[in-house]
N, C-alpha and C positions, 0 to 999 in steps of 0.2 A: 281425816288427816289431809292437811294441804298437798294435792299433787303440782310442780312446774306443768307436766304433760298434758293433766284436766285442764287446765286453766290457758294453755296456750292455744288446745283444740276449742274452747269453749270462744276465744277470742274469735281465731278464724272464721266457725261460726256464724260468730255474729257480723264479722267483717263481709263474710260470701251472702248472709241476710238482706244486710244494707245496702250494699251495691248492687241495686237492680234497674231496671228499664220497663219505661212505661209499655203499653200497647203500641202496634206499627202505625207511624202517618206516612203522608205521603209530602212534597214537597215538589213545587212544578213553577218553573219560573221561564219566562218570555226574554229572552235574549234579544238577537240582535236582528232587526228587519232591513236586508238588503235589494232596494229596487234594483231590475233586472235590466238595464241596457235603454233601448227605446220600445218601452214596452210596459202591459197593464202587470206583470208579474215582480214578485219580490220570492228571495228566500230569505228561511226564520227558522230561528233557533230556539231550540225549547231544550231545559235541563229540567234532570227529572230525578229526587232523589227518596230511595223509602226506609227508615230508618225505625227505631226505638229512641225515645227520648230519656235520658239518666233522669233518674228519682234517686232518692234516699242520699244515702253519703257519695253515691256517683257524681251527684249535682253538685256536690263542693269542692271549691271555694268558689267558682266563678260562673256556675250552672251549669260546667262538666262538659262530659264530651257523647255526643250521643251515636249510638251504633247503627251506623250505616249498613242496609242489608243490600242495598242495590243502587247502581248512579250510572246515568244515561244519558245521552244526549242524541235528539235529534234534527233532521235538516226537512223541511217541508218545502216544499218551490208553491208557492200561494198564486192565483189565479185573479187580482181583483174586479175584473170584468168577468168572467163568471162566474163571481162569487167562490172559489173553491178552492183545496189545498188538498194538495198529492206528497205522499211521504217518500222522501229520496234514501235515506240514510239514517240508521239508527246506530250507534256507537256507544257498545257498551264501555263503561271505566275498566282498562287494564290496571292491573298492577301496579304498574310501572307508572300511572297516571293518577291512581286512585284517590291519595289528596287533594284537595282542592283544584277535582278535574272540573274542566271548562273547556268550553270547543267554541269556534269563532271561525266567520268566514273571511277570509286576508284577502281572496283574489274572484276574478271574476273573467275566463276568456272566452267573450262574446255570449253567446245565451246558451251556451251550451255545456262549459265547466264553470266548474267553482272550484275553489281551493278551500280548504279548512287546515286549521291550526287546533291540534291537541295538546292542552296541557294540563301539567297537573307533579305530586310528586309520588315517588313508593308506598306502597301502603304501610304505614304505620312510621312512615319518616318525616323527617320534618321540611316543612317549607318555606323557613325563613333563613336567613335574609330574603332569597330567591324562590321561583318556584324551577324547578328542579330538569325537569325533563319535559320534552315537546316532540309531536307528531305531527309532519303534513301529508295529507290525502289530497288527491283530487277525486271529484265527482260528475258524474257524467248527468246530464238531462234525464237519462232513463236510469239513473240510481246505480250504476257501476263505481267501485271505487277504487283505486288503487293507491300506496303510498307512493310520494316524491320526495324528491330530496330540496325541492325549493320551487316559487313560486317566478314564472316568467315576468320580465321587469313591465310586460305591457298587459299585465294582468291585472294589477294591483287596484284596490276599489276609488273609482273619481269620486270626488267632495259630493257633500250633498245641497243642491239649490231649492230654494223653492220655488222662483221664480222657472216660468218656463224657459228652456234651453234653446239655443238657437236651431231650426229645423225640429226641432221635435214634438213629434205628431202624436204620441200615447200621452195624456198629460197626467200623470196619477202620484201621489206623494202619499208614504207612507209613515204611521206612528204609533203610538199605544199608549193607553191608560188602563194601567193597572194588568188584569191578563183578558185587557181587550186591544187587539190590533184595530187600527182607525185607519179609514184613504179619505184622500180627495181628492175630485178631479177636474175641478177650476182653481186657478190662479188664488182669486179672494174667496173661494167656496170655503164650508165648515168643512171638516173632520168628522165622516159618519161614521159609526162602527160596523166594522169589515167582518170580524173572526172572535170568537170568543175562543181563551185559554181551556180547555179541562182539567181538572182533576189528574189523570191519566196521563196528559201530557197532548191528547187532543185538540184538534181545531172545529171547531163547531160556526157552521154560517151564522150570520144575525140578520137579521131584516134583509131589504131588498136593494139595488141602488133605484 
């Protein structure tokens, strides 16, 4: 005999079958490379997210929405005459940030702070039209941070030239392809690779200058 109750439990079922997620990847992307004053350093932004990817009916209509288990961002102060990168700050996604968090550095007071910009929306809210809510920090040279309520008007980051500046004696210009950071430090010089991206969210030397 036909039950509503078998048949409703049997739906469910198969609805909690199909809606599943693949194995965990990782996902690691090279933001933003800001040269540091008059000088061979830059800091860089790396996001870092690890997730499961929707399969089955999760993926439909439009390839679905994949489940984020973790989202990070970090701040490196990069060294390109010694080859090297020192990690300042790691910020995990709050809540309150959790969609389409991003972090970005706004300001710069002399070589010694940074300013960063958090944002992002609540977790499981939406972020459109806008994105929803923002946090700024500052960052000290040896990796203190604190929040601020705003970034000083003589902070703000100068344009970037390639040509050399007037007086300025470090001559180094920074770039990237793909999750390789590039310098150069003539004028008409190429672009050699500086740093390779990891997996991890890692900076790894490459060759030598």
């Amino acid at each position: 005999m036909w039950s509503p109750q078998i048949s409703t439990l049997s739906l469910v079922l198969v609805l909690a079958t199909a809606c599943t997620y693949g194995p965990e990847e990782e996902r690691v992307v090279l933001g933003q490379i800001v040269g540091v004053g008059d000088s061979y350093e830059a800091l860089v932004v790396i996001q870092y997210e690890r997730f499961r990817p929707p399969t089955g009916l999760t993926a439909f209509p439009d390839g679905g929405k994949a489940r984020i288990l973790e989202r990070w961002a970090r701040l490196y102060s990069l060294d390109a005459a010694e080859r090297s990168a020192s990690l300042l700050t790691e910020q995990a996604a709050p809540d309150s940030l959790w969609e389409s968090f991003s972090v970005s550095v706004q300001g710069l007071a002399g070589d010694s702070i940074s300013y960063l910009r958090l944002t992002g929306c609540p977790r499981n809210g939406e972020c459109h039209p806008r994105l929803q809510n923002s946090l700024l920090l500052s960052v000290s040279r040896e990796g203190s941070v604190r929040s601020v309520a705003d970034i000083p008007s003589d902070a703000l980051l100068p344009g970037v030239m390639l040509a050399r500046r007037p007086r300025e004696e470090h001559y180094v210009r920074f770039s990237s392809e793909g999750n390789t950071i590039t310098a150069r430090f003539e004028e008409d010089g190429p672009f050699a690779p500086l740093m390779r991206l990891g997996s991890d969210g890692s900076l790894t030397t490459i060759g030598e200058r």
